[in-house]
C-alpha positions in Angstrom: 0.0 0.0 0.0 1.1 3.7 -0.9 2.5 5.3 2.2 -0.7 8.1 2.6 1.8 10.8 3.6 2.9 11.2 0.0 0.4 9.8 -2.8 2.0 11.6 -5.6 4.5 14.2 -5.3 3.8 17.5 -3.7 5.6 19.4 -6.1 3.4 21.1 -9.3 5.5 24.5 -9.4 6.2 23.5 -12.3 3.0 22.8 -14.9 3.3 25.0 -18.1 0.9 27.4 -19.0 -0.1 25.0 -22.1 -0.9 22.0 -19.5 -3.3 24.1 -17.7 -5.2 25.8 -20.2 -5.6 22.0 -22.3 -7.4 20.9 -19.3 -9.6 23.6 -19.0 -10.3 23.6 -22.3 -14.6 23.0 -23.5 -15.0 23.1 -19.6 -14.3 20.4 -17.1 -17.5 18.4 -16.7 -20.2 16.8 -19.0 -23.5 15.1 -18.7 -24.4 11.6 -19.6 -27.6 9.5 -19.1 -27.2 6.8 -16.6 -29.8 4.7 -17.9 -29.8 3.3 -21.4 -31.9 4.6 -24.5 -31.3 2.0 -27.0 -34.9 1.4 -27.5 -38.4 2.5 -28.2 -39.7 1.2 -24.9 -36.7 2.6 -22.8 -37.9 5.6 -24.6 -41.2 5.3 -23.3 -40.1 4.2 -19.8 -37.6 7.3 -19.5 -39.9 10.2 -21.4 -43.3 9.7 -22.9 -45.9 8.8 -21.8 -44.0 6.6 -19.0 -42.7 9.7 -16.8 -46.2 11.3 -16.6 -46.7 8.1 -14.0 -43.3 9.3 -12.2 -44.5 12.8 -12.1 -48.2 12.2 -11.0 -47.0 10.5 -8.1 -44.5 13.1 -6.8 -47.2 15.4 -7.5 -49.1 13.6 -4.9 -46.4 12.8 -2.5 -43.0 15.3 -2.8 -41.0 13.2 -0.7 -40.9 10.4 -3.6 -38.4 13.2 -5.5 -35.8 11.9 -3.6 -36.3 7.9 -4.5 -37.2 9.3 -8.5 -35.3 12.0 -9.3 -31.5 12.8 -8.7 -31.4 15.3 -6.1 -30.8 13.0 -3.4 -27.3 12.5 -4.7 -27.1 16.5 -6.3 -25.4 19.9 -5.3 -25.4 23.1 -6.5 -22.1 24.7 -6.4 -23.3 28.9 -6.5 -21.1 31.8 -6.3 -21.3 35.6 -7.4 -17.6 35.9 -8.4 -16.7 38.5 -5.7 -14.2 36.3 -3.6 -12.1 34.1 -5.9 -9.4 32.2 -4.4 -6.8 34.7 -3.6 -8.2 37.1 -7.4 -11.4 39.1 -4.8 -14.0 39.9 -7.3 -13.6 38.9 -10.5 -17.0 38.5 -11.8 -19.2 35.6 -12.2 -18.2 33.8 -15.9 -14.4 34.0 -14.1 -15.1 32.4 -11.2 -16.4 29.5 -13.6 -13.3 27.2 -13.8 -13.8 27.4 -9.3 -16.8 26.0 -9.9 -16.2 23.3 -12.3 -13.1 22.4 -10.4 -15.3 21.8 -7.4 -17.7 19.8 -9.0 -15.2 17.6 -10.3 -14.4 17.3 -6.6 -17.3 16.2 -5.9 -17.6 13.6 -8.1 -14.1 12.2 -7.6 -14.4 12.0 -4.3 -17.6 11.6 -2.9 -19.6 10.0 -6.3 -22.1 13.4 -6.1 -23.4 15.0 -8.9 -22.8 18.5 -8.7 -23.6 21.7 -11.0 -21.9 25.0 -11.3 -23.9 28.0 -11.1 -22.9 31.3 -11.3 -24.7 34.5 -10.8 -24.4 37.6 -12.1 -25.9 39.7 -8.9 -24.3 40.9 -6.2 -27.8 41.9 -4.2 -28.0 40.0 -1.0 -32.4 39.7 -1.4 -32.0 39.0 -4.9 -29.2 35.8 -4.5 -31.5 34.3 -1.7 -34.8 34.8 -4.1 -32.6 33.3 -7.1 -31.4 30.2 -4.8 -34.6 29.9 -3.0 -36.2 29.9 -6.2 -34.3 27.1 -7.6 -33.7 24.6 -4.8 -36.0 22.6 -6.0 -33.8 21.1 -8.6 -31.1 20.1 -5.6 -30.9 18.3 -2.5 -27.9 20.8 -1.2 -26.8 24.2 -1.6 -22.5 25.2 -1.6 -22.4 28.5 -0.9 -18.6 28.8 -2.9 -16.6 32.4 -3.3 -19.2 34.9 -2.4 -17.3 38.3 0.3 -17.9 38.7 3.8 -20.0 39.9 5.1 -22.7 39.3 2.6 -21.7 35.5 3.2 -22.9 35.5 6.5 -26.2 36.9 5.7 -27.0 35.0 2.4 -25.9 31.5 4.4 -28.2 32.7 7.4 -31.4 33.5 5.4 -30.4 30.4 3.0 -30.3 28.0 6.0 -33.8 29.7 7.4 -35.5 29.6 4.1 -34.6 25.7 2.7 -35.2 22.3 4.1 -32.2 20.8 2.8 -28.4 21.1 4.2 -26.7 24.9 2.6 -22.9 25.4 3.6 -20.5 28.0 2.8 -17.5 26.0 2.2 -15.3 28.8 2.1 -16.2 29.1 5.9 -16.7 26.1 7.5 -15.0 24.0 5.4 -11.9 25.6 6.1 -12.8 25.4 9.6 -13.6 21.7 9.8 -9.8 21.1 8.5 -8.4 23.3 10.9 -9.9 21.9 13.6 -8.6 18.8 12.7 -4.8 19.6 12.2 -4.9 21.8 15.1 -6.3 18.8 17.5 -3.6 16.6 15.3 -0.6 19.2 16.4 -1.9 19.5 20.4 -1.6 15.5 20.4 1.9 15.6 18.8 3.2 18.0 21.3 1.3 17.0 24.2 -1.2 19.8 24.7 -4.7 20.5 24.8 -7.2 22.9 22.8 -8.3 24.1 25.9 -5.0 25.3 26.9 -3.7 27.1 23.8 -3.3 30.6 23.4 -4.5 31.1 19.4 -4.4 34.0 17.0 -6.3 33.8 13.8 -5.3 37.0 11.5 -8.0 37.0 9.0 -12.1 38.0 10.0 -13.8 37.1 6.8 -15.5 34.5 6.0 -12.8 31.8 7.0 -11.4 33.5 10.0 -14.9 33.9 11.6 -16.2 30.2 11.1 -12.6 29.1 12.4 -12.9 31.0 15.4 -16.6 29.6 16.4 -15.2 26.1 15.6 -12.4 26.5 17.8 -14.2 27.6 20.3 -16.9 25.1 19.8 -13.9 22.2 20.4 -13.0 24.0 23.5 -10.4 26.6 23.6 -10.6 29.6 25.2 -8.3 32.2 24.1 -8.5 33.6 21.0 -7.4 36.8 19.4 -8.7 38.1 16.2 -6.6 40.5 13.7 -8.1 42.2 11.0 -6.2 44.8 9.1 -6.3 47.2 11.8 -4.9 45.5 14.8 -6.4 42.8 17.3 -10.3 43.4 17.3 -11.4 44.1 20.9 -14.6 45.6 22.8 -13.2 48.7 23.1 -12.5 49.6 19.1 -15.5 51.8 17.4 -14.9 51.2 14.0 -16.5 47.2 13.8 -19.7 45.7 11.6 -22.0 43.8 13.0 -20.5 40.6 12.2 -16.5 42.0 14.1 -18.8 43.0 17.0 -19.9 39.8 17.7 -16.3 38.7 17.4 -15.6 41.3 20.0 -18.0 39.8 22.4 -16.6 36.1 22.1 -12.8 36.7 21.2 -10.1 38.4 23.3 -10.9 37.4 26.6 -7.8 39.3 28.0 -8.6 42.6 26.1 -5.4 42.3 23.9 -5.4 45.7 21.7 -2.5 46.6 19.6 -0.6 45.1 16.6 0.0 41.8 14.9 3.0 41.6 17.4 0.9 42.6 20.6 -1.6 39.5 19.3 1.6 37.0 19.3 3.4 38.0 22.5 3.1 34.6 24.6 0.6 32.9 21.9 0.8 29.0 21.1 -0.9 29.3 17.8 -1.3 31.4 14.5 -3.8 30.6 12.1 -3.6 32.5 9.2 -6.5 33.2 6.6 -5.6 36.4 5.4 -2.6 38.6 3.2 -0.8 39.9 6.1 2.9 39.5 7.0 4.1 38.2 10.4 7.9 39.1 10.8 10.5 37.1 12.4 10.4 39.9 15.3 7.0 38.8 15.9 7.4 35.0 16.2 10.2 35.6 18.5 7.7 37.2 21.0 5.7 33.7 20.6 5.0 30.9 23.5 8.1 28.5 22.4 7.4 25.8 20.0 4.6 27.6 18.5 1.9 26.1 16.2 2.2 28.3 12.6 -0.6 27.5 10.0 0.4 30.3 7.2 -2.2 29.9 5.3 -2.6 32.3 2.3 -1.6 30.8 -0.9 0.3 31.5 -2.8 2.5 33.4 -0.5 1.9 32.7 3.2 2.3 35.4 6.0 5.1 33.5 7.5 7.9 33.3 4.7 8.2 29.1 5.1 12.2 29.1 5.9 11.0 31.2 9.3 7.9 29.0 9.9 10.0 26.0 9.6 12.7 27.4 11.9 10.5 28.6 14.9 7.3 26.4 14.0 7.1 22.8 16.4 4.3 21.8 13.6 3.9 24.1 10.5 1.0 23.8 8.3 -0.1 25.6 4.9 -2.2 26.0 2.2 0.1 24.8 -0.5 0.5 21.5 -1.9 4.5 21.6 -2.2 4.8 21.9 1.3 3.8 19.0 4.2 0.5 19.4 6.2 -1.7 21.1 3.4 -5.1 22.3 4.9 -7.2 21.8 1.8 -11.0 22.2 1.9 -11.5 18.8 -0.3 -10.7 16.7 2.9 -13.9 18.2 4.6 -16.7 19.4 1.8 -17.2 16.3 -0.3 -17.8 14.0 2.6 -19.9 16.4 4.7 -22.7 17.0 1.9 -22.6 13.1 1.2 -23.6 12.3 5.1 -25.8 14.9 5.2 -27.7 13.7 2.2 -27.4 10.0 3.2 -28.7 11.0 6.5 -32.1 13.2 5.3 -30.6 16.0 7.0 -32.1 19.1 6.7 -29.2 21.0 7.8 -25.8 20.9 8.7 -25.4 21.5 12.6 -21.9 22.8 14.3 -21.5 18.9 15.9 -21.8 17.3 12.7 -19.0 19.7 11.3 -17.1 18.7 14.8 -17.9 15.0 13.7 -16.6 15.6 10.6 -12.9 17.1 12.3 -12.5 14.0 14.3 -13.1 11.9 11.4 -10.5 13.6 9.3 -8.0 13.8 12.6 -8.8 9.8 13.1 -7.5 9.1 9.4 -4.1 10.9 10.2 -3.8 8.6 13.4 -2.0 6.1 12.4 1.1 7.7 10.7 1.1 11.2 12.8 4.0 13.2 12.2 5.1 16.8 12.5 4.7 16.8 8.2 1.9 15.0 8.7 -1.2 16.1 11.0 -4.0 16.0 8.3 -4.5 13.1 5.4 -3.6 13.7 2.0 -6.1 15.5 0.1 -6.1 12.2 -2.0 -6.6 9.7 0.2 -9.2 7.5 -0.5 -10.7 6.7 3.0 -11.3 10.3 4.1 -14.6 11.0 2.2 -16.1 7.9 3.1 -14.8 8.3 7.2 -16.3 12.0 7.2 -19.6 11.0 5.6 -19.9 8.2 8.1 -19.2 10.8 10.9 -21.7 13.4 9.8 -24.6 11.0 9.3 -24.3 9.7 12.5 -24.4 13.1 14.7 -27.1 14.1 12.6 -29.0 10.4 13.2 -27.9 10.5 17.2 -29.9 14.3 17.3 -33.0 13.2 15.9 
């Protein structure tokens, strides 16, 4: 068996411009029937006059969509363009190849169909309306690349408004991974969440979710920086959304700089496209926890990560310890929609970080707190997981 750790190489600096752009080329996905049409009668069976049976009797009873239609097993992927990877707003026929990419994701790893929709509307009434309107067609929603803070609101309303599971994955799936390589790094080094003193630079839409997961699996402390210094109670220039971080976050009242945040901390999670200098790390706990995040250039430079880090994480795949969204989304929308859920509750995204933390067990290492984003028994561990917490609530 493949040693997990290292399924291919890490290494894809170097794909030409040519290799890229062949891949994308006529788009990334297609659409085949999955029953045969060879045949008058599997004509009839499939379309007329044999469907008008099918239809009648979901007519009559909705919840037979599921059993005879494919929604049980379908996403919609929806994003306005505003919050592209690391490109911000770049319109909705850009963010596309995202899209694609993540349905492909889904397929690969979790054997969902998923579509990519984009929208060209920025009004936070109007995307609910549009999604709202079209739910019908899906049995989840993925909320993908849409700015904070009109995430939080559309997700909110989404979640109100729909009886089937919608997720932000730029939030909580980001959240679900680092909760999972930062429980991972405690059990390496012989701490506990509870005890760690964590910074998270970053408040959008990844910073915020990380910081109610974290504080969900148990620590305490937590500092948030945005780009004007820590966010605290006493600072007059926060939204609604930073004001609620204000109330939760900090407990010690911490104002000040990047620097102030790290003096004595055990962990930085970063999620933003700040810079931590090497005066700033030297002000840390020792043996500090770095997860540089921002990709492609991290806020630690790697060299000083690796040289004051006790476990260093990132969001590249040339470097050990990648926190990659596709260890948590495919396998939390297939549980959900294996379970029936309706939703996705904070402890089947906690269910969800164990599972990925269990799969890293085995071979845990300092270059090695969270599974490959392609290995195999991930998906299928966190599905498992999330269908269960949802089952146990009911």
């Amino acid at each position: 068996m493949t040693d997990p750790r290292s399924p291919h190489a890490h290494h894809i600096s170097e794909l030409s411009h040519d290799e890229i752009f062949a891949a994308h080329e006529g788009g990334k996905l297609s659409i085949h029937t999955a029953r045969p049409l060879k045949t008058q009668r599997d004509l009839s069976i499939s379309y007329t006059p044999g469907v008008a049976e099918v239809c009648t009797a979901i007519s009559e009873n909705p919840k037979l969509a599921h059993r005879y239609t494919g929604i049980g097993h379908t996403v919609a992927i929806i994003s306005d363009g505003t919050a592209v990877l690391g490109l911000g707003d770049i319109g909705p026929q850009a963010a596309l190849p995202v899209m694609e990419g993540k349905a492909q994701l889904f397929d690969r790893f979790a054997g969902l169909n998923a579509f990519p929709i984009v929208l060209d509307e920025k009004d936070t009434d109007a995307i609910v309306a549009t999604i709202t309107a079209i739910a019908p067609s899906f049995g989840a929603i993925n909320l993908e690349d849409i700015s904070a803070p009109r995430c939080f609101e559309i997700e909110r309303r989404l979640i109100e408004a729909l009886d089937i599971p919608v997720m932000h994955d730029d939030q909580h799936g980001t959240a679900v991974v680092i909760t999972a390589a930062l429980g991972n790094a405690c059990q390496l080094l012989d701490r506990t969440m509870q005890d760690l003193k964590v910074v998270i630079s970053g408040a959008g839409a990844a910073g915020v979710a990380c910081a109610k997961m974290l504080i969900d699996a148990g620590v305490t402390d937590i500092i948030m920086l945005d780009s004007r210094g820590t966010i605290h109670a006493g600072r007059d220039d926060l939204n609604e959304i930073k004001q609620d971080l204000a109330a939760t976050t900090n407990p010690r009242g911490v104002a000040g700089s990047v620097a102030d945040a790290l003096a004595g901390a055990d962990c930085f999670i970063g999620l933003s496209r700040g810079h931590v200098s090497e005066d700033a790390l030297k002000g840390m706990a020792p043996e500090p926890i770095l997860f540089s995040l921002a990709n492609p250039d991290p806020e630690i430079d790697p060299e000083l990560a690796h040289r004051y880090g006790a476990v260093v994480a990132t969001g590249r795949s040339d470097f050990p310890n990648q926190i990659n969204n596709v260890l948590a989304f495919p396998g939390i929308f297939h549980g959900a929609l294996q379970a029936g859920a309706t939703r996705i509750t904070p402890a089947m995204k906690l269910a969800a970080s164990r599972a990925i933390a269990k799969v890293a067990e085995e071979h845990l290492d300092v270059e090695y707190i969270v599974p490959s984003p392609l290995d195999a028994r991930v998906a299928p561990a966190v599905s498992k997981a999330v269908a269960a917490a949802w089952e146990n609530a009911q």
